[in-house]
MARBA-3410 file (N, C-alpha, C, O; in Angstrom, 1 decimal):
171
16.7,22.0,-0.5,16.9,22.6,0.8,18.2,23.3,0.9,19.3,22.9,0.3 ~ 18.1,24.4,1.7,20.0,25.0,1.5,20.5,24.6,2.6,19.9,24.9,3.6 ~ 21.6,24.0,2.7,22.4,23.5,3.3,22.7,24.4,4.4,23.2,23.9,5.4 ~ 22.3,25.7,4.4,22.7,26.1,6.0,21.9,26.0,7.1,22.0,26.1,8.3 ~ 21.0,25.7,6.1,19.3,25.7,7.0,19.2,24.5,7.4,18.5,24.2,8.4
19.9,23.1,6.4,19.9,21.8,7.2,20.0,21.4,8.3,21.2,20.9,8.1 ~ 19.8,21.2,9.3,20.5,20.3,10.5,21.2,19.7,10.5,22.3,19.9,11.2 ~ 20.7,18.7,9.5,22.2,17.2,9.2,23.4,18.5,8.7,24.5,17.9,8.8 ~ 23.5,19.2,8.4,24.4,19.8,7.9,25.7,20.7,9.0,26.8,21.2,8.9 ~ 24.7,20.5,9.9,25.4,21.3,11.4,26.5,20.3,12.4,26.5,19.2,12.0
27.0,20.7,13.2,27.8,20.0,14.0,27.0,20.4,15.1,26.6,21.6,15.1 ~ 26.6,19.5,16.2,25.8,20.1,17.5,26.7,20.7,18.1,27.8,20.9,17.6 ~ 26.2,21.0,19.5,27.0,21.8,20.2,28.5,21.3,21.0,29.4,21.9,21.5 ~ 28.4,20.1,20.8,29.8,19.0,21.6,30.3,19.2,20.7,31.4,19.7,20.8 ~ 29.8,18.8,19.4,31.2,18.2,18.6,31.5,20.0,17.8,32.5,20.1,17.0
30.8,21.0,17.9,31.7,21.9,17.9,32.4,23.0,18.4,32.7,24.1,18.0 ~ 32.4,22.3,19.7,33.2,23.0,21.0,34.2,22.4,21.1,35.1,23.0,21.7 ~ 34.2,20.8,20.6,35.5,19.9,20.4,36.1,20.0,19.4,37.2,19.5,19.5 ~ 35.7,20.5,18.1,36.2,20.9,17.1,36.9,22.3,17.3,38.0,22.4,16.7 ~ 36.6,23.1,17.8,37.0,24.5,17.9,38.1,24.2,19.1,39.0,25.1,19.1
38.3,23.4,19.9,38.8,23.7,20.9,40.2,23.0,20.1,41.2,23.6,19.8 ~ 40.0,21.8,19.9,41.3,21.4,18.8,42.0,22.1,18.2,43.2,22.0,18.4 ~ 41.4,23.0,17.0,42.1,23.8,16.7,42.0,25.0,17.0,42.2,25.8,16.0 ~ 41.9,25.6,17.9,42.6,26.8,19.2,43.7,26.0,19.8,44.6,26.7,20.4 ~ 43.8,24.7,19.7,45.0,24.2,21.1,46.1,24.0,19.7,47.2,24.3,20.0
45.8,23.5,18.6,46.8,23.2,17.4,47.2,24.5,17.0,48.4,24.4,16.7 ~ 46.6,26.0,16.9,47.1,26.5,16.5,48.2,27.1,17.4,49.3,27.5,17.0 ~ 47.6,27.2,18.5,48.3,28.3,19.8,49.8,27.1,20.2,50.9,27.5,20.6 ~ 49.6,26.3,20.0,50.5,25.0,20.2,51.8,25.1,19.0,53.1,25.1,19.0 ~ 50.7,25.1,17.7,52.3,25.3,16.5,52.9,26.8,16.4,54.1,26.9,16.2
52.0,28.0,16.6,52.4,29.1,16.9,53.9,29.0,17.8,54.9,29.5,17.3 ~ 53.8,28.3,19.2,54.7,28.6,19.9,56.1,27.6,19.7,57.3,27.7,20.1 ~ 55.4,26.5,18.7,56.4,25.7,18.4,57.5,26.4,17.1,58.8,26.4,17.2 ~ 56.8,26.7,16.3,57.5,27.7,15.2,58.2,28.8,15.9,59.4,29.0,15.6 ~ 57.5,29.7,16.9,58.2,30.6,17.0,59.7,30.2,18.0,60.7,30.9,17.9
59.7,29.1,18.8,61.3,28.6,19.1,62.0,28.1,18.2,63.2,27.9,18.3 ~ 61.2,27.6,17.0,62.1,26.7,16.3,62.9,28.0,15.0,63.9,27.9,14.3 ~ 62.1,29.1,15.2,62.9,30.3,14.2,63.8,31.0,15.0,64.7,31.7,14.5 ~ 63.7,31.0,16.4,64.3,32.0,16.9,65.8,30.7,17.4,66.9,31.3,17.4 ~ 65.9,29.4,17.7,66.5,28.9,17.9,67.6,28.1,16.8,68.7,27.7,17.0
66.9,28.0,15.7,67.4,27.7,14.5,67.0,27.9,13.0,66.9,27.0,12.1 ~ 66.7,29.3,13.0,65.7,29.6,12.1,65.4,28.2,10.9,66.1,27.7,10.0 ~ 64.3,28.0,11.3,63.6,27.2,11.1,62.0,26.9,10.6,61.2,27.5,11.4 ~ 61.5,26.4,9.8,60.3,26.7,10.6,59.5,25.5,10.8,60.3,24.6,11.1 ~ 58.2,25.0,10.7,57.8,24.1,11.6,58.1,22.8,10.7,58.6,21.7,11.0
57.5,23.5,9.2,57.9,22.1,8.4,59.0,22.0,7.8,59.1,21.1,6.9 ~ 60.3,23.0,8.3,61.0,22.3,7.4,62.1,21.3,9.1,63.0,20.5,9.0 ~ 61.4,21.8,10.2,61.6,20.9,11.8,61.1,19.5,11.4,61.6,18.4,11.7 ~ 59.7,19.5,10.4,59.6,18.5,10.6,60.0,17.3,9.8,59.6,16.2,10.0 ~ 61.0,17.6,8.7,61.4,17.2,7.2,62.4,16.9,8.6,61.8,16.5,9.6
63.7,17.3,8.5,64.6,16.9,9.8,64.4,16.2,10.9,65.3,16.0,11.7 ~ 63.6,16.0,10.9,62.6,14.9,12.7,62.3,13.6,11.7,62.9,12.6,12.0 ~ 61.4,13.4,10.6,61.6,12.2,9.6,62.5,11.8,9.3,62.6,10.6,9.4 ~ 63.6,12.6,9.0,65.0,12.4,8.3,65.8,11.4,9.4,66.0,10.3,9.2 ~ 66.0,12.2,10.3,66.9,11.7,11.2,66.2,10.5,12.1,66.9,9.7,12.8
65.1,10.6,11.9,64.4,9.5,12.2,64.1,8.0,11.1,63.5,6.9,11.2 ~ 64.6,8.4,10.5,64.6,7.3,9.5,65.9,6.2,8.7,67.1,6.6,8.6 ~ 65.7,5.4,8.4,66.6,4.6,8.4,67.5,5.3,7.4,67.1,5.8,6.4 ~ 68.9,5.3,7.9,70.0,5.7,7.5,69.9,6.9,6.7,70.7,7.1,5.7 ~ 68.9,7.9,7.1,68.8,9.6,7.0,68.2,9.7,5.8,68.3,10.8,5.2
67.6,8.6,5.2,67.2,8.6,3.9,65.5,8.7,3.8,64.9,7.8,4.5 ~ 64.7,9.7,3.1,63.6,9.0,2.5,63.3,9.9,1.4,63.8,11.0,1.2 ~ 61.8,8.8,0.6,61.8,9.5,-0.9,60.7,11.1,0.1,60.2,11.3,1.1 ~ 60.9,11.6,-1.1,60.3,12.9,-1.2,58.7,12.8,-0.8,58.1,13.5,0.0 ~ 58.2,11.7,-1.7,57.0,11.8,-1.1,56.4,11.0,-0.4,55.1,10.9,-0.2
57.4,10.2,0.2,57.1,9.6,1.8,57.1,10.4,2.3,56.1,10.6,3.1 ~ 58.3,11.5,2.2,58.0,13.0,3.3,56.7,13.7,3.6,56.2,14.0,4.7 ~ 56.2,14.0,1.8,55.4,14.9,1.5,54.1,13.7,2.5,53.6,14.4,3.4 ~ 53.6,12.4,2.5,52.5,12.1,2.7,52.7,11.7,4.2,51.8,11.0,4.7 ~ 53.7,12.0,4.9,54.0,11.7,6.6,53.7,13.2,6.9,52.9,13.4,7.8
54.2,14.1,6.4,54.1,15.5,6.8,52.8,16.1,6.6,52.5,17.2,7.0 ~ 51.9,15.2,5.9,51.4,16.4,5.0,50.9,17.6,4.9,50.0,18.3,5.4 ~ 52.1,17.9,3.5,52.2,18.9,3.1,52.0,18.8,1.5,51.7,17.8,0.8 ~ 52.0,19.9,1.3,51.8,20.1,-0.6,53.1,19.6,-1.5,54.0,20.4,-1.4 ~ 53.5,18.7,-2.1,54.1,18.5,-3.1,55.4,19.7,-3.6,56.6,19.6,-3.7
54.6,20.8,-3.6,55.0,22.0,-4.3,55.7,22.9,-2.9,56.7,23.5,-2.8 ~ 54.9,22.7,-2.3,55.7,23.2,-0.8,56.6,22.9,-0.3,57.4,23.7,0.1 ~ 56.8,21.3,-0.2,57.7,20.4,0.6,59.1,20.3,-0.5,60.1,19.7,-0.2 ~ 58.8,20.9,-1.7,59.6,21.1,-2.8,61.0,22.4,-2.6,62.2,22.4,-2.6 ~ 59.9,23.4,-2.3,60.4,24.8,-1.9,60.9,24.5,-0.7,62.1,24.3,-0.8
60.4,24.3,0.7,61.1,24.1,1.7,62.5,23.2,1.7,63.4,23.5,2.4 ~ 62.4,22.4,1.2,63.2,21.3,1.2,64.9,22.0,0.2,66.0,21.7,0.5 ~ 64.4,22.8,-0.7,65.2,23.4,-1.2,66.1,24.0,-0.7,67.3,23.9,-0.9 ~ 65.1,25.3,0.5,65.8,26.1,1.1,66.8,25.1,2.3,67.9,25.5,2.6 ~ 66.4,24.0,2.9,67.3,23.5,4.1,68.1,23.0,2.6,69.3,23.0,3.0
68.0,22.7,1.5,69.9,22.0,0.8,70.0,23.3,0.5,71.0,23.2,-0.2 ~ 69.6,24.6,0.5,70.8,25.6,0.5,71.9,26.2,1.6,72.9,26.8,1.7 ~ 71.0,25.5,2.4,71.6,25.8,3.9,72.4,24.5,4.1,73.1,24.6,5.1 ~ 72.5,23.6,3.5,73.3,22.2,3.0,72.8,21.2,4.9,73.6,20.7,5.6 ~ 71.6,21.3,4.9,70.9,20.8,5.7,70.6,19.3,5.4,70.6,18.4,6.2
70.3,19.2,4.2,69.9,17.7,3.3,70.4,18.2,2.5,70.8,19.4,2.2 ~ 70.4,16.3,1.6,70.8,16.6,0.4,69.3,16.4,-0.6,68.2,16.3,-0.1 ~ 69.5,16.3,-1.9,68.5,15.4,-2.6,69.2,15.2,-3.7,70.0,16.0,-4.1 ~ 68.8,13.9,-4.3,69.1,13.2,-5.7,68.6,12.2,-5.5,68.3,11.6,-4.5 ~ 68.6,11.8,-7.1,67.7,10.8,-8.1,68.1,9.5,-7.4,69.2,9.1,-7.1
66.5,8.7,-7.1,66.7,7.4,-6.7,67.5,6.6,-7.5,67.8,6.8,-8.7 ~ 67.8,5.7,-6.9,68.8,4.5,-8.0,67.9,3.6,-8.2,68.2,2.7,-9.0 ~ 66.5,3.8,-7.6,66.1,2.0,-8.3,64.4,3.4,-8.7,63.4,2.7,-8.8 ~ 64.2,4.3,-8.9,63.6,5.1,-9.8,63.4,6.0,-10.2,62.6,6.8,-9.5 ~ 64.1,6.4,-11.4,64.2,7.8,-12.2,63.0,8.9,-11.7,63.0,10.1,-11.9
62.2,8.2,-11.1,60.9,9.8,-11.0,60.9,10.2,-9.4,60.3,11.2,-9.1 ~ 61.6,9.5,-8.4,61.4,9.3,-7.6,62.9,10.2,-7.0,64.0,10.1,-7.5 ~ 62.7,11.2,-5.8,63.9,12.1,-4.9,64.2,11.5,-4.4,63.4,10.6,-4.1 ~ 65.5,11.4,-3.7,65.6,10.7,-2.1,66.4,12.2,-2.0,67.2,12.8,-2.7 ~ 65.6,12.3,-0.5,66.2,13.5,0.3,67.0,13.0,1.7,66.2,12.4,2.4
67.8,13.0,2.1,68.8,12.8,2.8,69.2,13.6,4.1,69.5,14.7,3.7 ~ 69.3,13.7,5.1,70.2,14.4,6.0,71.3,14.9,6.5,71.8,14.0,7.1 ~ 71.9,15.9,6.5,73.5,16.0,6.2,74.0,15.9,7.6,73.2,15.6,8.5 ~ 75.2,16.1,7.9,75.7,16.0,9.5,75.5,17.8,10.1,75.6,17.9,11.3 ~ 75.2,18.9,9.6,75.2,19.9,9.5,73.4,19.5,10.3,73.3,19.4,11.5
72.3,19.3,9.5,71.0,18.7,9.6,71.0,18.5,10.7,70.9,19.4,11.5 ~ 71.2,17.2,10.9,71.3,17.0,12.7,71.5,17.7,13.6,70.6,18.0,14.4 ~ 72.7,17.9,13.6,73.6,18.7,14.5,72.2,20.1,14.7,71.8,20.4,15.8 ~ 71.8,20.6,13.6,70.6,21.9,13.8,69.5,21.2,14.6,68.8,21.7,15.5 ~ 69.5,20.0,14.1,68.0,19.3,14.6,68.2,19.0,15.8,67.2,19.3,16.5
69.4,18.2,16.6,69.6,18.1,18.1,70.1,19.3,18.9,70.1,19.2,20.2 ~ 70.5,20.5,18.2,70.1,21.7,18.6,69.0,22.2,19.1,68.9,22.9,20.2 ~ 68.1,22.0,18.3,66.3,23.0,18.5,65.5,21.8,19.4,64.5,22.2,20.0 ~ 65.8,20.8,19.4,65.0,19.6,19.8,64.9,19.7,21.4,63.8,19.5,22.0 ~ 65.7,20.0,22.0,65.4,20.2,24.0,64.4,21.0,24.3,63.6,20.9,25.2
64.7,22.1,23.1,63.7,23.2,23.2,62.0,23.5,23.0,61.2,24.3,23.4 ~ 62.0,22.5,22.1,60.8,22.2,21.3,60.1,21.0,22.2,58.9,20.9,22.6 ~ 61.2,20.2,22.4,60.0,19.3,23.7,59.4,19.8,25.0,58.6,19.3,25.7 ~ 60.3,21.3,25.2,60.0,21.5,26.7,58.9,22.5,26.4,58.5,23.1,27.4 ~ 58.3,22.9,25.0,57.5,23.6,24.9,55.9,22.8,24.6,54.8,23.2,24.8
56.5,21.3,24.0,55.5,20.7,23.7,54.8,20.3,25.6,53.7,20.4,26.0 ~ 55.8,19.9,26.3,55.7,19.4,27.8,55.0,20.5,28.4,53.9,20.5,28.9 ~ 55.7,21.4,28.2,54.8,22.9,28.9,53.4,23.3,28.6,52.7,23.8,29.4 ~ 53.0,22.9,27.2,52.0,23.9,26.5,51.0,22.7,26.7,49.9,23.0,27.0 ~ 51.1,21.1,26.6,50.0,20.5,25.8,50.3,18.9,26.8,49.6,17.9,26.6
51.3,18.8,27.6,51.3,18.0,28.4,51.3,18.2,30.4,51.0,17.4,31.3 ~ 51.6,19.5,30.4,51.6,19.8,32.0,50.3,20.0,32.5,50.3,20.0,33.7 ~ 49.0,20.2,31.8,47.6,20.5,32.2,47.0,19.3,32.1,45.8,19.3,32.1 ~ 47.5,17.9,31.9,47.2,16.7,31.8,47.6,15.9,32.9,48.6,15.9,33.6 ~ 46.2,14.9,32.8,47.1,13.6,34.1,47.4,12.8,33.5,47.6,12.9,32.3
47.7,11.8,34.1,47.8,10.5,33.2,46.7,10.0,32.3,46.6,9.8,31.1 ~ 45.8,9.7,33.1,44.8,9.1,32.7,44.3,10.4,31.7,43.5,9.9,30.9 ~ 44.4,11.3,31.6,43.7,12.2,30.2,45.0,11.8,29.6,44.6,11.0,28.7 ~ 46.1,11.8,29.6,47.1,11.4,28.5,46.5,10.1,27.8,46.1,9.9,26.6 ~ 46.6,9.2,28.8,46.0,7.8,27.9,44.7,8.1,26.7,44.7,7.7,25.5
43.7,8.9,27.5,42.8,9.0,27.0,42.8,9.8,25.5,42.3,9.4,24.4 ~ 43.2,10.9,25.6,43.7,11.5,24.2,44.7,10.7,23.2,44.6,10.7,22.0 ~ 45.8,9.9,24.3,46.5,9.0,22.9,45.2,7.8,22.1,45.4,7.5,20.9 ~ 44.4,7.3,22.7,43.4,6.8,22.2,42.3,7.0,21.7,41.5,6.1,21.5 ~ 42.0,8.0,21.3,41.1,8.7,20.5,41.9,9.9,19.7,41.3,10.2,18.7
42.9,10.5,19.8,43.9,10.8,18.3,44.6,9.4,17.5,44.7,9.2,16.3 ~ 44.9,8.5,18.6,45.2,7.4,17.5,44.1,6.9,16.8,44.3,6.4,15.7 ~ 43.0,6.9,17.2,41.3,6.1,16.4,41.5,7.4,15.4,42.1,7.3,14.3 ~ 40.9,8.6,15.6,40.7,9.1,14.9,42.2,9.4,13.5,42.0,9.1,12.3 ~ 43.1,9.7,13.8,44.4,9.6,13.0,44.4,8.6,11.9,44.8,8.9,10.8
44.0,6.9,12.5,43.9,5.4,11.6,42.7,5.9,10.8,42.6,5.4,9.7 ~ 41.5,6.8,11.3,40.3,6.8,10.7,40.8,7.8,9.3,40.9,7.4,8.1 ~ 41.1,8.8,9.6,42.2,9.9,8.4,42.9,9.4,7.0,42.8,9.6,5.8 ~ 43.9,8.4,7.9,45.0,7.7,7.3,44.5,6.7,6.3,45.0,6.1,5.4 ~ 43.3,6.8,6.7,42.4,4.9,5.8,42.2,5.7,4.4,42.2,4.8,3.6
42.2,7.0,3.8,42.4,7.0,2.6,43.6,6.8,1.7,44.7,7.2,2.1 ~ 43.7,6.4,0.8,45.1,6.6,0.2,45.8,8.0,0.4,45.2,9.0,0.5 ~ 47.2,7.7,0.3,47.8,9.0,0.6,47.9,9.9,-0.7,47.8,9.5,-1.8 ~ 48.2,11.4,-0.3,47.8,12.4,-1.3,49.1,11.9,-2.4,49.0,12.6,-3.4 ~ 50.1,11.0,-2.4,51.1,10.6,-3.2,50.2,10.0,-4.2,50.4,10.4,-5.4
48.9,8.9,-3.9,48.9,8.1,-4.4,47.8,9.1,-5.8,47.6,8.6,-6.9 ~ 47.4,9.9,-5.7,46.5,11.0,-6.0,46.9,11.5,-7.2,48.1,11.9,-7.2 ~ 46.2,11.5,-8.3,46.7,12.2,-9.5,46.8,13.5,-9.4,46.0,14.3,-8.9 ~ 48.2,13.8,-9.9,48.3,15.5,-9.9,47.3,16.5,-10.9,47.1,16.4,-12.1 ~ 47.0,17.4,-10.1,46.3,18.7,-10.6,46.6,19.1,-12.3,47.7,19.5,-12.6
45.8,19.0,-13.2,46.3,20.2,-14.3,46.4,18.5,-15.3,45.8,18.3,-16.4 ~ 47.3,17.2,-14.7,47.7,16.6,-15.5,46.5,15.4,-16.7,45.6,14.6,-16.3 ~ 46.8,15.6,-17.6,45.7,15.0,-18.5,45.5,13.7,-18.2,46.5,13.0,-18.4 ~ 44.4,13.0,-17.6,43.8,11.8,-17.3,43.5,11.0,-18.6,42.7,11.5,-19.4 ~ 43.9,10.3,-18.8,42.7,9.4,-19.6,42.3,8.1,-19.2,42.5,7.8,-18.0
41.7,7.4,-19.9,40.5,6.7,-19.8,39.7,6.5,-18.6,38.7,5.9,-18.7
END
């Protein structure tokens, strides 16, 4: 049977008016978040959000791909980005001490200082765009069904734990 013609293969009409509506609100949402976070510290959303982990983490430290699987993002991306903020000497990065394969990326005082810069601005856009058309009670209600659904996401292993692309498997 061809899968477009299936049924089971469709989303009815709720769940994809709530699918679409999600991401219309995620994209119109990171849209306006990127565009203050470049115009206020050129920035952009992920490398706001490598700096928001950072500085959020115990003593400005974490490995690379705790980044890569809190953010997620691509390996290869979070590589490049991460690059360009230590050219801007935003973070640092170097070799773990307790394992040779393993980054620790760091946050510099330069980091911060950008990151509590762009941060008033970025909340008053999140408050504006995605929290002022809400009551409380829809607040509750969405932190409770993004947190179900989020724990439901998260229940796979993270893409860290994931063999990389290209690399020879055996047995």
């Amino acid at each position: 049977m061809d899968r477009v013609s299936d049924p089971t293969a469709r989303l009815n009409t709720e769940q994809l008016g709530a699918y679409l509506a999600l991401m219309e609100i995620s994209s119109l949402l990171q849209y306006a978040v990127d565009e203050h976070l470049r115009n206020a510290g050129d920035l952009s959303y992920v490398q706001f959000q490598i700096l928001a982990r950072l500085v959020g983490a115990p003593d400005g430290k974490l490995r690379m791909t705790d980044l890569a699987d809190g953010i997620v993002y691509s390996r290869s991306g979070l590589t490049y980005q991460a690059g360009l903020l230590a050219k801007r000497d935003l973070i640092t990065r170097a070799p773990s001490p307790d394992d040779e394969r393993s980054v620790i990326v760091s946050v510099t005082d330069a980091g911060r200082a950008l990151f509590d810069h762009v941060l008033p601005g970025h909340v008053d856009d999140v408050r504006r765009l995605l929290f002022e058309p809400m009551t409380d009670k829809d607040l509750a209600a969405l932190s409770t069904v993004l947190g179900r659904v989020r724990a439901h996401m998260r229940a796979t292993p993270p893409r860290s734990a994931k063999p990389r692309a290209g690399r020879n498997r055996t047995g």
